[in-house]
C-alpha positions, 0 to 999 in steps of 0.5 A: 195261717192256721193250726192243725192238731195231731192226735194218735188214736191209741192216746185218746179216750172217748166216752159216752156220758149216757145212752142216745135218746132217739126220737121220731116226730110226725108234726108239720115242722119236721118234714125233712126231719122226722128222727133225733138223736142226741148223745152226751159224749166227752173226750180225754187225752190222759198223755198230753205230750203226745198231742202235736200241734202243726202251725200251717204258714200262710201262702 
């Protein structure tokens, strides 16, 4: 059983806490990696009743 959250996109608010740190590293540890971005970003929903939960049943 498992839940599924319905959120209409006029109703969500998303916003970018700080602007992204991009890095680049040439040391041995990233060599599959060599860039990283990091971002602060938060989530709002400033009308909670148009939030709908879907409970899934087991089959």
């Amino acid at each position: 059983m498992g839940t599924v959250w319905g959120l209409p996109a006029e109703r969500v608010v998303t916003a970018v806490r700080r602007d992204a740190d991009v890095q680049a590293d040439q040391s041995v540890l990233f060599t599959s990696d060599r860039v990283r971005a990091t971002c602060r970003v938060g989530f709002g929903f400033p009308h909670p009743a148009a939030l709908v939960r879907i409970r899934l049943a087991a089959t």
